[in-house]
N, C-alpha and C positions, 0 to 999 in steps of 0.2 A: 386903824382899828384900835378900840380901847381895849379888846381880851373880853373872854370871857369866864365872867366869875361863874365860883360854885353854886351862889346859890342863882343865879340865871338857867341852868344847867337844870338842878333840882327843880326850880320851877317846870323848865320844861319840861321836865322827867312826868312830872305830878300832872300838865297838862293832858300829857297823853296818856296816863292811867284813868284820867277822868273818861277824856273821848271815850278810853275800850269799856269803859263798864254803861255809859250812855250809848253806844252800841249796840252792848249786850242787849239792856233795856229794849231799844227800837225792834229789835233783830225781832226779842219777843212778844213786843206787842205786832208786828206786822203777821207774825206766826200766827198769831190766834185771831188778827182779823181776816187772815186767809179762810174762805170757808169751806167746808166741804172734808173729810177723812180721805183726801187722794184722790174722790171723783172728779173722772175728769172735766164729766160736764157741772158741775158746780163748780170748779175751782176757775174753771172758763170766764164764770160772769155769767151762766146763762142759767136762769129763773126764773121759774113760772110767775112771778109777779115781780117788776122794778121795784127794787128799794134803795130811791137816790140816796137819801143819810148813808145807810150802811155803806153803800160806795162811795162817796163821800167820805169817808171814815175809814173806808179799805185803804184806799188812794194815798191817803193823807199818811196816814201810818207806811205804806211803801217808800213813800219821797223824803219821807222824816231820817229812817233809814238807810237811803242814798245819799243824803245831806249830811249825816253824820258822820259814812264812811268815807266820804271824801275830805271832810275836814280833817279827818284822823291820818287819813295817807299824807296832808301836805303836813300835821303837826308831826308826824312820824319822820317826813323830808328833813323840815328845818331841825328836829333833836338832830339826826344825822349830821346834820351841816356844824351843829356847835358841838357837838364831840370832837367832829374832826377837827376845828378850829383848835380846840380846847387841848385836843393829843398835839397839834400843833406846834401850837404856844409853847408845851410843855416841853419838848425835843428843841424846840429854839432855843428855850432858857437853860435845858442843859446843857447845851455844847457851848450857847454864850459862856458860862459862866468857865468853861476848859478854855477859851480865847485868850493867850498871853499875847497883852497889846503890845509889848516894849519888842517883838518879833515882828511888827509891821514896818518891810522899809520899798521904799521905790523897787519894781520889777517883781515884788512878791503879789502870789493870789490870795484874794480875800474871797469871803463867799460872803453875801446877805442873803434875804429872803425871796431875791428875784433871781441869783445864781452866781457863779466866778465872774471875778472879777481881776483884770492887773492891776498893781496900784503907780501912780504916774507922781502922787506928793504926797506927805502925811503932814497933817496940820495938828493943833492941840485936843481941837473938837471933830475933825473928820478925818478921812481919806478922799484925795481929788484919785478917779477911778476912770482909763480908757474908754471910751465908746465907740462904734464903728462910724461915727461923724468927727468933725473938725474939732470937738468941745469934748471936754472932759466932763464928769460929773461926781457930788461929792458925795459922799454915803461915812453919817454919824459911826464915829468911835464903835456908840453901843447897839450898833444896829447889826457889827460885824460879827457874822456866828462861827468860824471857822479860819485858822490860817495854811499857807502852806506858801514854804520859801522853792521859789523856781529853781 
């Protein structure tokens, strides 16, 4: 993952302030081509004489409405998704930057972003790291967000 920038962030911020005022928009045009003050038998659909357009026009104005708030719930999802990301990222790079590397040696835990780890060799560019298979595996220097000597 590349991270996620502020202004990705802000965009999305802005995406979803657009959706809720296009909403709002729907919400009131569906309002008003609702017909009838409450009656029940008008607000039914039921009419002394068909008038396709106006239903046609009711309809359209409802689905407009259900269209929009569904797009709003999943941009409302994905902001969610890149905040989290983004608190993240930010708690990785802080504790990165508390990781005193010259304290990594064989038999110590390291932690990355998948979890503890034992470390089995340390090289200039990685840590070769246990697995519960035959193979070890390596995880970069600055990948490592946390130490702790066994």
């Amino acid at each position: 993952m590349s991270g996620v920038s502020a202004e990705r962030l802000e965009r999305q911020r802005q995406r979803v302030a657009t959706l809720e005022r296009r909403v709002e928009q729907a919400r009131s045009r569906a309002q008003d081509a609702t017909p009838g003050d409450g009656d029940p038998g008008v607000l039914s659909g039921v009419r002394r004489r068909p008038n396709v357009k106006a239903e046609r026009r009711r309809y359209a104005a409802y689905d407009n409405e259900s269209i929009l708030i569904a797009d709003l719930a999943l941009e409302r999802i994905y902001l969610a998704s890149l905040e989290q990301e983004a608190a993240r990222e930010a708690a990785d790079a802080a504790s990165q930057a508390a990781v005193d590397l010259a304290a990594i040696e064989p038999g110590n835990l390291v932690r990355s972003r998948h979890g503890w780890h034992r470390v089995v060799r340390v090289n200039a560019k990685t840590v070769a790291v246990e697995t519960p298979w035959s193979w070890t595996e390596r995880i970069p220097l600055d990948a490592i967000l946390e130490v702790r000597a066994t």
